[in-house]
Backbone atoms as SQL, in Angstrom:
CREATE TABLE atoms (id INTEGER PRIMARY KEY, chain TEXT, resi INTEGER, resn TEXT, atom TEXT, x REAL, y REAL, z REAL);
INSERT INTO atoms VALUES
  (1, 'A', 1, 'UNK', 'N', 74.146, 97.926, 111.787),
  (2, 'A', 1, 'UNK', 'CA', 75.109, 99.014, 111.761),
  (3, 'A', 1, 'UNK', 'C', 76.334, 98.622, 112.599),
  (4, 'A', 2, 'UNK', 'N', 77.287, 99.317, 111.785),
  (5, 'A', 2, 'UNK', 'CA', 78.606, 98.496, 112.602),
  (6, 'A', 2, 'UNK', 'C', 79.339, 99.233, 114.130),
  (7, 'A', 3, 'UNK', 'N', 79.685, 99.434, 114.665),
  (8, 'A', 3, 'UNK', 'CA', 80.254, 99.850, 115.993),
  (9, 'A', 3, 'UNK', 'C', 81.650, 100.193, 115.721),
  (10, 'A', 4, 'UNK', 'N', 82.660, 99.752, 114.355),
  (11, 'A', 4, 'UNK', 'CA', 83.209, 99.882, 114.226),
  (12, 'A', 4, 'UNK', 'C', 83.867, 101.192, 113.346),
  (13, 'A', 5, 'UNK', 'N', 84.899, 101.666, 113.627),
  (14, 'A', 5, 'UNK', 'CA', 85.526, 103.041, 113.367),
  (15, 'A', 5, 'UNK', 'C', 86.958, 103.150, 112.625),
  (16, 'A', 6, 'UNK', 'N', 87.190, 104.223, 112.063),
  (17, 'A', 6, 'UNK', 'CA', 88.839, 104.693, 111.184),
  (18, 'A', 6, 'UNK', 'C', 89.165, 105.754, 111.762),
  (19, 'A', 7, 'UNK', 'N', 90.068, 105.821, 112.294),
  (20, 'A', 7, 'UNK', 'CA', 90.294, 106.951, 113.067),
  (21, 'A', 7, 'UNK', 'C', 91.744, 107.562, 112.237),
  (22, 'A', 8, 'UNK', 'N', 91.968, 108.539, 111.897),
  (23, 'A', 8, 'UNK', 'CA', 92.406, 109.682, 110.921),
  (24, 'A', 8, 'UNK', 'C', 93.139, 110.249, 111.767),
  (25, 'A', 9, 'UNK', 'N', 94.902, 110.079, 111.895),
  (26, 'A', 9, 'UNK', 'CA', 95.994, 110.828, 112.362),
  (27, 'A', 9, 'UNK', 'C', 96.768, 111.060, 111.183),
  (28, 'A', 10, 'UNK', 'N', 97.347, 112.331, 111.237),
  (29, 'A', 10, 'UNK', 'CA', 98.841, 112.812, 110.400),
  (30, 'A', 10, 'UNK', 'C', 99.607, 113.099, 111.718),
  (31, 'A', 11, 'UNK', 'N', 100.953, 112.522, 110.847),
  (32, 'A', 11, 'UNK', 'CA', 102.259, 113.255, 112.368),
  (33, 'A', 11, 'UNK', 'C', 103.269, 113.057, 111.185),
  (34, 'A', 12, 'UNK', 'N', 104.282, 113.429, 112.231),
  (35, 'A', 12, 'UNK', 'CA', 105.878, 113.305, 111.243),
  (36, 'A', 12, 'UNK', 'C', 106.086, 111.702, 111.003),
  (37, 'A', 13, 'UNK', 'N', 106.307, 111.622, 109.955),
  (38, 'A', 13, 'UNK', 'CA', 106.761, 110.147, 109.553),
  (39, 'A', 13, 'UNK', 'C', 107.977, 109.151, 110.593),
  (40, 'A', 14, 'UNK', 'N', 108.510, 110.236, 111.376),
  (41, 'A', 14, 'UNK', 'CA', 109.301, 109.801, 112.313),
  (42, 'A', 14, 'UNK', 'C', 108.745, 109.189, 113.758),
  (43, 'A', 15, 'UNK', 'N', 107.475, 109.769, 113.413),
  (44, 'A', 15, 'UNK', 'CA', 106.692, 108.905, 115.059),
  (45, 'A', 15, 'UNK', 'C', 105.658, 107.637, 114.817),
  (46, 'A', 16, 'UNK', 'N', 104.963, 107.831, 113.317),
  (47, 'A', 16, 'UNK', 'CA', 104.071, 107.098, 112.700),
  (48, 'A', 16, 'UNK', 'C', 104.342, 105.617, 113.446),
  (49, 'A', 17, 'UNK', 'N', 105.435, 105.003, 113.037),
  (50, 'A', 17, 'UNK', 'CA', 105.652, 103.461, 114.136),
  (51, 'A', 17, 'UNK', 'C', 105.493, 103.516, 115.435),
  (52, 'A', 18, 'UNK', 'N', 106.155, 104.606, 116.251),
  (53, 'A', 18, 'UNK', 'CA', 105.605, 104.519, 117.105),
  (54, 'A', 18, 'UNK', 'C', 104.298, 104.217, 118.035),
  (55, 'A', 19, 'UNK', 'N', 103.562, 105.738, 117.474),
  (56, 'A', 19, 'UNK', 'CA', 102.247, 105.844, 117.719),
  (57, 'A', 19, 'UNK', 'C', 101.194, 104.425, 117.475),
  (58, 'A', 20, 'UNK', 'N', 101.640, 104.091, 115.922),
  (59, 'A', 20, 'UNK', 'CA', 101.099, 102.610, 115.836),
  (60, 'A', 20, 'UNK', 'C', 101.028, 101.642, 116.635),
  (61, 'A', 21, 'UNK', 'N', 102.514, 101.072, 116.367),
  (62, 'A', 21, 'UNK', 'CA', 102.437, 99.918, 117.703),
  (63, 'A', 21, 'UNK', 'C', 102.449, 100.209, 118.994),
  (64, 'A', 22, 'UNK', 'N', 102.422, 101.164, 119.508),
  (65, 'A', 22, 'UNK', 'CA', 101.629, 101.716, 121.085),
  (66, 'A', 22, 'UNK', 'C', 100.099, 101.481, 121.143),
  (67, 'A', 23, 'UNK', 'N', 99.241, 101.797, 120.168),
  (68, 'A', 23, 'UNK', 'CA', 97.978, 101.744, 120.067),
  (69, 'A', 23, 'UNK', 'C', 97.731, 100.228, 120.132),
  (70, 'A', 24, 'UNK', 'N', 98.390, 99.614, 118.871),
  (71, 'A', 24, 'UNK', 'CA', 97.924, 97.883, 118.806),
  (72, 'A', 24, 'UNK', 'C', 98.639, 97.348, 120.234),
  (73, 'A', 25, 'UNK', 'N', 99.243, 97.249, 120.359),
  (74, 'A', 25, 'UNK', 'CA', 100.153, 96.741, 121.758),
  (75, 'A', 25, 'UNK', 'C', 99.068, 97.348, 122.825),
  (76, 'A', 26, 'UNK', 'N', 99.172, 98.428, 123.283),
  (77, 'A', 26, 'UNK', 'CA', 97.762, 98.458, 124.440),
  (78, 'A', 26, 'UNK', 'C', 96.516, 98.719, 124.115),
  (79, 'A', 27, 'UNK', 'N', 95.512, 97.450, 122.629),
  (80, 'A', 27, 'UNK', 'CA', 94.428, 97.374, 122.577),
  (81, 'A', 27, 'UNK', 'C', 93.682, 98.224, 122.821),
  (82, 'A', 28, 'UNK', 'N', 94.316, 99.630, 122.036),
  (83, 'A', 28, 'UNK', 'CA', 93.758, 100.778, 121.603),
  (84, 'A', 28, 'UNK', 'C', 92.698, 100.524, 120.398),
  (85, 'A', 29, 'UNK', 'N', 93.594, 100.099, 119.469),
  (86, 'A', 29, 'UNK', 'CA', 93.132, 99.477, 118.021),
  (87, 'A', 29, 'UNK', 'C', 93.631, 98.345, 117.495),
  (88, 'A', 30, 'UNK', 'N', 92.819, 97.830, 116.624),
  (89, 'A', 30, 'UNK', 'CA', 93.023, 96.450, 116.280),
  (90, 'A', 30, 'UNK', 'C', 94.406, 96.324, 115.569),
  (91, 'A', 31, 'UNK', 'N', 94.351, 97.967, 113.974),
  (92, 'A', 31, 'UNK', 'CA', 95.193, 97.103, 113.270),
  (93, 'A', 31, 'UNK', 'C', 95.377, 98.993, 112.869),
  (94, 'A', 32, 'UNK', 'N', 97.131, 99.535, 112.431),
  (95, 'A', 32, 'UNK', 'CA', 97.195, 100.559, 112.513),
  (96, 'A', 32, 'UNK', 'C', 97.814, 100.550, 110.412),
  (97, 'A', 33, 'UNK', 'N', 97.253, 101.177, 109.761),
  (98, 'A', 33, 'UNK', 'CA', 97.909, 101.329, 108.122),
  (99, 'A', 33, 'UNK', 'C', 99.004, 102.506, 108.249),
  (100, 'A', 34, 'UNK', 'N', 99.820, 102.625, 107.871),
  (101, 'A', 34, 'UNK', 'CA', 100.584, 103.860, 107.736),
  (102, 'A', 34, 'UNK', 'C', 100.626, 104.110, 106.517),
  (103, 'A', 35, 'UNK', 'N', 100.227, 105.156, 105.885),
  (104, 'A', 35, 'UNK', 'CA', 100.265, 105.841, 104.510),
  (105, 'A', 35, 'UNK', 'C', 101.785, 106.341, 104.803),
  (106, 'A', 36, 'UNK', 'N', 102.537, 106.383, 104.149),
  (107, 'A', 36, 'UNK', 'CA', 104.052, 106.767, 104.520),
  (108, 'A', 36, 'UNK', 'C', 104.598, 108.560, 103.733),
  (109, 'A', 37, 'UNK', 'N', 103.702, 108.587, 102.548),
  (110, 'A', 37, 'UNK', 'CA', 104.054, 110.107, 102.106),
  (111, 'A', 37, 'UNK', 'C', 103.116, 111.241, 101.694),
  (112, 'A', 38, 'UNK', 'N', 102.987, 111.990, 102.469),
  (113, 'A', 38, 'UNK', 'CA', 101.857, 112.732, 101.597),
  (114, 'A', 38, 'UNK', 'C', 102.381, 114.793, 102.243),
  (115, 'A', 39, 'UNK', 'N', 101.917, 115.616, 101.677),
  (116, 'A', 39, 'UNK', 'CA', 102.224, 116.434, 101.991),
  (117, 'A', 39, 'UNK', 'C', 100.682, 117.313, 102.258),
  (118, 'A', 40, 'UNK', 'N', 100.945, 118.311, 103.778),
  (119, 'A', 40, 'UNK', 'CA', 99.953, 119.000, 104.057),
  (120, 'A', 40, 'UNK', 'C', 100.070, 120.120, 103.807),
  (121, 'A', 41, 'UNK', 'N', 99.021, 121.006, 103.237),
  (122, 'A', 41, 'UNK', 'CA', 99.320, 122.185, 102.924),
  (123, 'A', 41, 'UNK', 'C', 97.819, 123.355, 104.127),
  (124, 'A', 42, 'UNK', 'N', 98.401, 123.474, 104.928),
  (125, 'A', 42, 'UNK', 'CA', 97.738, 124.630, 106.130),
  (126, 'A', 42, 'UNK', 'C', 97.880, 125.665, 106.477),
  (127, 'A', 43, 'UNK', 'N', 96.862, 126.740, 107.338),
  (128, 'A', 43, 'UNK', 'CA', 97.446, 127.681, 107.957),
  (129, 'A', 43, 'UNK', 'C', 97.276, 127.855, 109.089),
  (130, 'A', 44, 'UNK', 'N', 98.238, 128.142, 109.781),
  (131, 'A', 44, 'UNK', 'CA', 98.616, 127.994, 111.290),
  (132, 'A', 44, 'UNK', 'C', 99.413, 129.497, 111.785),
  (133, 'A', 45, 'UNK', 'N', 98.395, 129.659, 112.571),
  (134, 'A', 45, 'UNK', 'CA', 98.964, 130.779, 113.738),
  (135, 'A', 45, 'UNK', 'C', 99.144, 132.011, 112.706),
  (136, 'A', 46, 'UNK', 'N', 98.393, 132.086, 111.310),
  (137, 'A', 46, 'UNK', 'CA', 98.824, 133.384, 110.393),
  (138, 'A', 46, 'UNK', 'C', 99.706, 132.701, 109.325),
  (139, 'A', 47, 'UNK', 'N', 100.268, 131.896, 109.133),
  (140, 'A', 47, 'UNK', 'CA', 101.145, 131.453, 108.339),
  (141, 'A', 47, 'UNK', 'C', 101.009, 130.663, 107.617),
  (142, 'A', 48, 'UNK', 'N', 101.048, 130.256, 106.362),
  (143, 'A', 48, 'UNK', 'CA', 101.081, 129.323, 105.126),
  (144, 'A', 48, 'UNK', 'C', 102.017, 128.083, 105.601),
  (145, 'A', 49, 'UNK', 'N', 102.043, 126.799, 105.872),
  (146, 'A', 49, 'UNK', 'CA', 102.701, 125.971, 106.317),
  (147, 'A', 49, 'UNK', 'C', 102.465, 124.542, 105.379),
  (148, 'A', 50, 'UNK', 'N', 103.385, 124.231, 104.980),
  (149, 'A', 50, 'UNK', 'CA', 103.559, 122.815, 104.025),
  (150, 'A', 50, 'UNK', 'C', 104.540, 121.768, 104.770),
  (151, 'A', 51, 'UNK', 'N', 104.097, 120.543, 105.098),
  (152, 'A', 51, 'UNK', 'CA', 104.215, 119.668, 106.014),
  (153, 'A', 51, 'UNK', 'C', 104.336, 118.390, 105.212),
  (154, 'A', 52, 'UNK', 'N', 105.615, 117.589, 105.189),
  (155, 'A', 52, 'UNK', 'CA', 105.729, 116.416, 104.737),
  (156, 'A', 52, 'UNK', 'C', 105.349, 115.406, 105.621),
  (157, 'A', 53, 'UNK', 'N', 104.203, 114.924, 105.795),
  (158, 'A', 53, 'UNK', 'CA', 103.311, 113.773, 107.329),
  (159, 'A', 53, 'UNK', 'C', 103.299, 112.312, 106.535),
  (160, 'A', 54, 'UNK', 'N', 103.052, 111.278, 107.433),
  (161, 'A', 54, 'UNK', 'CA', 102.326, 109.961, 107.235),
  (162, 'A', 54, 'UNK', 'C', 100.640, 109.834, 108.048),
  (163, 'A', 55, 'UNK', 'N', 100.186, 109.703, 107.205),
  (164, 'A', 55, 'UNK', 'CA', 98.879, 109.594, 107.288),
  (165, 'A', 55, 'UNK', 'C', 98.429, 107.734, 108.017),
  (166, 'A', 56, 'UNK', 'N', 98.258, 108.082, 109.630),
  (167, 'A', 56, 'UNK', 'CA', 97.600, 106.614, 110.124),
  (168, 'A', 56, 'UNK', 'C', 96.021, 106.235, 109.786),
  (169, 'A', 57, 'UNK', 'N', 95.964, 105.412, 109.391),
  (170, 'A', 57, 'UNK', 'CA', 94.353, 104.704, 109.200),
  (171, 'A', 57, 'UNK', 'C', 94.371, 103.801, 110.662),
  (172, 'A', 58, 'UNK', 'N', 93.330, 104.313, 111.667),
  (173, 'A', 58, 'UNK', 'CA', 93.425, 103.606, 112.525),
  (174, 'A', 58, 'UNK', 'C', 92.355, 103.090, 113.048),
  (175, 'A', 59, 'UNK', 'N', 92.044, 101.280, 112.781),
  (176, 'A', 59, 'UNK', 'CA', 90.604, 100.744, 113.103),
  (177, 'A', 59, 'UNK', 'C', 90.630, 100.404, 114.845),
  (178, 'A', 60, 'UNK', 'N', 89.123, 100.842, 114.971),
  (179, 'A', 60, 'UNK', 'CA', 89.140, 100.952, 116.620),
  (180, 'A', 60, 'UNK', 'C', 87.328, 100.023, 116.355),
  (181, 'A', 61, 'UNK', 'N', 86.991, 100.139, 117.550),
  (182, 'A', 61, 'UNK', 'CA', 85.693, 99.897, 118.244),
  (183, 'A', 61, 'UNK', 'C', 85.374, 101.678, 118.764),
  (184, 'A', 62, 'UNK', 'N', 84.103, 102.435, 117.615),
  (185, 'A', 62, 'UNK', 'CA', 83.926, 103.508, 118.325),
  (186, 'A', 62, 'UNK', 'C', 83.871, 104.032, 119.860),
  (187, 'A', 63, 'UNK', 'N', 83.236, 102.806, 120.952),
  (188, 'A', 63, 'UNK', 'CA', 83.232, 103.203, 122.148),
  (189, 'A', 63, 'UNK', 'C', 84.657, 103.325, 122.727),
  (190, 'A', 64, 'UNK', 'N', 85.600, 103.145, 121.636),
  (191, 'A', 64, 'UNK', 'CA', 87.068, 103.145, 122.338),
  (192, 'A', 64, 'UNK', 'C', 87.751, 104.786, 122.055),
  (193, 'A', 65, 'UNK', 'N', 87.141, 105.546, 121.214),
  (194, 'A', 65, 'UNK', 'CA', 87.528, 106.495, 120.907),
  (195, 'A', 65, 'UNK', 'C', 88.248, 107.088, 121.891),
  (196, 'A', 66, 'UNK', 'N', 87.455, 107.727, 123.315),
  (197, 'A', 66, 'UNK', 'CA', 87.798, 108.498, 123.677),
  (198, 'A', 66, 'UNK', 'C', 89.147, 108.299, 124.554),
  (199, 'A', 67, 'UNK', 'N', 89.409, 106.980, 124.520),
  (200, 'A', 67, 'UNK', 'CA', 90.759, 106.502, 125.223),
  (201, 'A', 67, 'UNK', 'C', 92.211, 106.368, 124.052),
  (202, 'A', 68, 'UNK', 'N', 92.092, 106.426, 123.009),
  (203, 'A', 68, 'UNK', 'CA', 92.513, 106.445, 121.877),
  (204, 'A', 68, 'UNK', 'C', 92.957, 107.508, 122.128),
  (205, 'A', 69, 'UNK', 'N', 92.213, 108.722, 121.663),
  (206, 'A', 69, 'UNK', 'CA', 92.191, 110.206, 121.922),
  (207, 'A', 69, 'UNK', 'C', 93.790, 110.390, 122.741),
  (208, 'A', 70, 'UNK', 'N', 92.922, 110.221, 123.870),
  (209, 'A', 70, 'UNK', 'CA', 93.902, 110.666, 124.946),
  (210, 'A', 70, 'UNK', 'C', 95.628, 109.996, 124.891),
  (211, 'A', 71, 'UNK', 'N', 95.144, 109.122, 124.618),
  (212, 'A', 71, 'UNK', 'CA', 96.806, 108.337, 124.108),
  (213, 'A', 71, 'UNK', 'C', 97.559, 109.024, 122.888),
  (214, 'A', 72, 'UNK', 'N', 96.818, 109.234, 121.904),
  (215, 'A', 72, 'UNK', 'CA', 97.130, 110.101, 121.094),
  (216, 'A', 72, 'UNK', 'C', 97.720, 111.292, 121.373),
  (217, 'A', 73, 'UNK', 'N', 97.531, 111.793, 122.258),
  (218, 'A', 73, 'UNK', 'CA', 97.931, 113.631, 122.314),
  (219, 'A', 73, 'UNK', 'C', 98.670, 113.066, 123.317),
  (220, 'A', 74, 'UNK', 'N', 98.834, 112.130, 123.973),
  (221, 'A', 74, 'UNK', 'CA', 100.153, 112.031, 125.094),
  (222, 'A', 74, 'UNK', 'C', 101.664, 111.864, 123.830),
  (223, 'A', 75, 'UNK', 'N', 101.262, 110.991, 122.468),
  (224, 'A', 75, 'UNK', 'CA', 102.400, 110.602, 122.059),
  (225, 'A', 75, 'UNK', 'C', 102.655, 111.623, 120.978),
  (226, 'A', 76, 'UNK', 'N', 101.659, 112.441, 120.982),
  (227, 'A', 76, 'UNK', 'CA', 101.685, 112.838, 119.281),
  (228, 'A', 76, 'UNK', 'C', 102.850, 114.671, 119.601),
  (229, 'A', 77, 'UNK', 'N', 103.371, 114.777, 118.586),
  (230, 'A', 77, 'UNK', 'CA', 103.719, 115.803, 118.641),
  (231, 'A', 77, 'UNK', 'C', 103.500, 117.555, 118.893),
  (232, 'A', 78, 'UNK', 'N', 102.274, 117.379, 117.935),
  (233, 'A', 78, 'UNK', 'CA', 102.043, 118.770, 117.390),
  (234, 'A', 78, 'UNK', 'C', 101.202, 119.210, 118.615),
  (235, 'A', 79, 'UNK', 'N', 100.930, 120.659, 118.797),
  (236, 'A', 79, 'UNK', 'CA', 99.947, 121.288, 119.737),
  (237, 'A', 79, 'UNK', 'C', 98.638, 121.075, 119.434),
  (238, 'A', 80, 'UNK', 'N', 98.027, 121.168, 118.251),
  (239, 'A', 80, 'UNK', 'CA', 96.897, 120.251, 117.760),
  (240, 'A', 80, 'UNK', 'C', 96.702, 119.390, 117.091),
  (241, 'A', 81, 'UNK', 'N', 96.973, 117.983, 116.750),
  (242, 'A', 81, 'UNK', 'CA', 97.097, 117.163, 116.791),
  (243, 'A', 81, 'UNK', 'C', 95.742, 116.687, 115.436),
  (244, 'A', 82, 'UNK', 'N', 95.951, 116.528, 114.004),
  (245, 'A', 82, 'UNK', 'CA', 94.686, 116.086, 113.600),
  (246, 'A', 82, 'UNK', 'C', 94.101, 114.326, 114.357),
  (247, 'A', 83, 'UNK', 'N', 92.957, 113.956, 114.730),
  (248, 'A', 83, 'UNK', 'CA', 92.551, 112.464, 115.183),
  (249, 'A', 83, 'UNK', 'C', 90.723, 113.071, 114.943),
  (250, 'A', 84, 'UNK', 'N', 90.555, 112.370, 113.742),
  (251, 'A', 84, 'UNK', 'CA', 89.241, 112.139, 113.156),
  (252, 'A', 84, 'UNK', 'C', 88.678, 111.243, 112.994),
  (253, 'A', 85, 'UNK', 'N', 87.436, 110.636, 113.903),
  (254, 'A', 85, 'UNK', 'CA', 87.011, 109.803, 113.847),
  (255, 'A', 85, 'UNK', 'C', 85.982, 109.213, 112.850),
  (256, 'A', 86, 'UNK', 'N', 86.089, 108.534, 111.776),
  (257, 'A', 86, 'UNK', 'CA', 84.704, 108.089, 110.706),
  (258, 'A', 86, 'UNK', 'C', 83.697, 106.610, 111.165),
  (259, 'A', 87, 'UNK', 'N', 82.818, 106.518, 111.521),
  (260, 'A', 87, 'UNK', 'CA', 82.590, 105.730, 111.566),
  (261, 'A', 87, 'UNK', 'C', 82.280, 104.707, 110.161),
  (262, 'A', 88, 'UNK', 'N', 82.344, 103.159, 110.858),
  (263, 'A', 88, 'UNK', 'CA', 82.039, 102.304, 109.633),
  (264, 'A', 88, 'UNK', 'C', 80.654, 102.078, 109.446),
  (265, 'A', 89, 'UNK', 'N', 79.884, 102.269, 108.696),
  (266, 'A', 89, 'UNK', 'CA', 78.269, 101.767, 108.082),
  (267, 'A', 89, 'UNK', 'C', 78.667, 100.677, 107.614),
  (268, 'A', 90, 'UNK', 'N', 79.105, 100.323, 106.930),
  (269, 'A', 90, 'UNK', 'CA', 78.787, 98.230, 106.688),
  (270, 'A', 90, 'UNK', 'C', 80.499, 98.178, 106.669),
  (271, 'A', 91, 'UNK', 'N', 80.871, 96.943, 106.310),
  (272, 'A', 91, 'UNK', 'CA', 82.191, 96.143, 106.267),
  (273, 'A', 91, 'UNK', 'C', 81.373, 94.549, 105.939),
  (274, 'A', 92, 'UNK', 'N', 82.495, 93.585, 105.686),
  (275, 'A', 92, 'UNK', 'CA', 83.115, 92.854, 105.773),
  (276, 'A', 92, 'UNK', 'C', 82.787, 92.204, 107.466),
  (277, 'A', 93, 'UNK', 'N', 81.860, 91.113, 107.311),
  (278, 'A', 93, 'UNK', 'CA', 81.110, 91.257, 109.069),
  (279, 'A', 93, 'UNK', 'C', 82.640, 90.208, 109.651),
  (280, 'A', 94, 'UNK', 'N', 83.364, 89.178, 108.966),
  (281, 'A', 94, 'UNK', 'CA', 84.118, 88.532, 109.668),
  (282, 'A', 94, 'UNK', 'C', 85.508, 89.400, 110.139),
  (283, 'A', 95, 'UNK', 'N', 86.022, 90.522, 109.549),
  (284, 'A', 95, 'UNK', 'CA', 86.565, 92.104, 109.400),
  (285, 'A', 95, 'UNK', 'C', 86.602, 92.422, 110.771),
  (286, 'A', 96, 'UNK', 'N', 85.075, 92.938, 110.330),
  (287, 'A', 96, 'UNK', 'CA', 84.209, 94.028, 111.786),
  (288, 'A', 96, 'UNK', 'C', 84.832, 93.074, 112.870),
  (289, 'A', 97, 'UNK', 'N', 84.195, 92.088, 112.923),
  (290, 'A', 97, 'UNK', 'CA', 84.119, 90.944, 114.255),
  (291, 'A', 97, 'UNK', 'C', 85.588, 90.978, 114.803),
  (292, 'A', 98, 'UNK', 'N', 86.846, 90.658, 113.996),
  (293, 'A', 98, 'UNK', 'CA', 88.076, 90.876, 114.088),
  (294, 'A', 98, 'UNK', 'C', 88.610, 91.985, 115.273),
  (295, 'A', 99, 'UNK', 'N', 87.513, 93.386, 114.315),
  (296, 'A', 99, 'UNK', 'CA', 88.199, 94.449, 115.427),
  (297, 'A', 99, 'UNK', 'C', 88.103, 94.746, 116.580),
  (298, 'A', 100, 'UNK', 'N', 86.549, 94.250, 116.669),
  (299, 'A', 100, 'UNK', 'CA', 86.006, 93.855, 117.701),
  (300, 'A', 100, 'UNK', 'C', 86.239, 93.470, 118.957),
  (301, 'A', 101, 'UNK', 'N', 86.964, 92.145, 118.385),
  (302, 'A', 101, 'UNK', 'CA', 87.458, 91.190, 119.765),
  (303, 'A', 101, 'UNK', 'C', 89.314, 91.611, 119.280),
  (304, 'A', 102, 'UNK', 'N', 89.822, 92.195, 118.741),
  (305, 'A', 102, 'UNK', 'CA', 91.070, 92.989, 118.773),
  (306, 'A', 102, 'UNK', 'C', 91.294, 94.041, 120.067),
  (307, 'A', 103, 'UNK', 'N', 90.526, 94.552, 120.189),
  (308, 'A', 103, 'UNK', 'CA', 90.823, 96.085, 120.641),
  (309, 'A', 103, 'UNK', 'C', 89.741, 95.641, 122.563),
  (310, 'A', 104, 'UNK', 'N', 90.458, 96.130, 123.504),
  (311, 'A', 104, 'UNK', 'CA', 89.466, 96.392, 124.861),
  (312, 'A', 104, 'UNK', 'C', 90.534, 95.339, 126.149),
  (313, 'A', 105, 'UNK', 'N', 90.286, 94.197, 126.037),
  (314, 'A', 105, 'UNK', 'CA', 90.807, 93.077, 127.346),
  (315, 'A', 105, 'UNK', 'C', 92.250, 92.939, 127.161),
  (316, 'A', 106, 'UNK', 'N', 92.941, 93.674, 127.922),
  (317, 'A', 106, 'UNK', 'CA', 94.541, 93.626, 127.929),
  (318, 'A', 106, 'UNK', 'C', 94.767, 92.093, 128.167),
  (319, 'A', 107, 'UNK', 'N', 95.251, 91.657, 127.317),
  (320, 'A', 107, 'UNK', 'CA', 96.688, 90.375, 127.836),
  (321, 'A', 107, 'UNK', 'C', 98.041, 90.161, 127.836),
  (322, 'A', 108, 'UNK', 'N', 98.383, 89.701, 127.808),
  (323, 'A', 108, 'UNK', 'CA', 100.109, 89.707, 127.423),
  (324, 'A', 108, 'UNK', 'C', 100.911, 90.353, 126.434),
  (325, 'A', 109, 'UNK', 'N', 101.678, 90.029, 126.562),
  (326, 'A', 109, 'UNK', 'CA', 102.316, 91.155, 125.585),
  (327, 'A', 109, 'UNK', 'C', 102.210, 90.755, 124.369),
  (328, 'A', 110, 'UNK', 'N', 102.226, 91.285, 123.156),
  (329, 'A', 110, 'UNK', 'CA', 102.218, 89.703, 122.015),
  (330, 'A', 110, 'UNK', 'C', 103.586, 89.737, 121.716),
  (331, 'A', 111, 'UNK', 'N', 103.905, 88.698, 120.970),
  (332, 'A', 111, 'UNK', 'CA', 105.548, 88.704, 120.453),
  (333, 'A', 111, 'UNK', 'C', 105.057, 89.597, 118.834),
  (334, 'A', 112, 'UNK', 'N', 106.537, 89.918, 119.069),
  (335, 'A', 112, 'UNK', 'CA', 106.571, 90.828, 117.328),
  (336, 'A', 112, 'UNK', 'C', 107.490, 90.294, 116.434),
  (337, 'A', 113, 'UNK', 'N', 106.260, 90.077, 115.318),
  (338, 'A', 113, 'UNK', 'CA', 106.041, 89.091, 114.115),
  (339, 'A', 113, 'UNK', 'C', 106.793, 90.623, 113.485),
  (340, 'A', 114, 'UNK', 'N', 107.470, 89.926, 112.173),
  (341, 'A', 114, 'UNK', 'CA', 108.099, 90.934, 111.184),
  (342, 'A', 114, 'UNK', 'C', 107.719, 90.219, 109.765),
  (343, 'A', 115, 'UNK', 'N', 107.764, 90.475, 108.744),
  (344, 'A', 115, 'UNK', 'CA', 107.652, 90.122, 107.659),
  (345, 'A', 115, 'UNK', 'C', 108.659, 89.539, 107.015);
């Protein structure tokens, strides 16, 4: 069984980079996906609310959750904040291993690679 996790944020598409490379940069998580369009449809505080968000896919090491968490609601906007954790049952073991040794022992800064 794997140790490894997807951790499930929506925010405004305007913080999505952020939040990302804050997480990978302090070995929060290995590797952050940004879904870039999707729309939420909720109700909040009594009210019908439709929300244009980017949806983060974010792979961690479950025992890292709860530091994740907390980084999360320092950067994230909203007063409640969706961050859902799924764990992984199988993968891809050279994957898993990846995220593994990705995410926990701070080192240097890395340089930033662009495409």
């Amino acid at each position: 069984m794997s140790q490894a996790a997807i951790v499930l944020v929506s925010c405004p598409a305007e913080l999505a980079e952020k939040i990302a490379e804050k997480v990978v940069v302090e070995r929060l998580a290995a590797c952050v996906n940004i879904l870039p369009s999707m729309t939420s449809v909720y109700l909040w505080q009594g009210k019908l609310c439709r929300e244009s968000e980017s949806l983060l896919l974010i792979k961690i090491q479950a025992s890292g959750y709860a530091d994740l968490e907390k980084r999360i609601k320092e950067l994230h906007t909203y007063e409640v904040p969706e961050i859902i954790m799924v764990s992984i049952a199988a993968g891809y073991f050279p994957y898993l291993n990846w995220i593994a040794e990705s995410v926990g022992a701070k080192t240097e800064r890395p340089e930033r690679m662009e495409n």
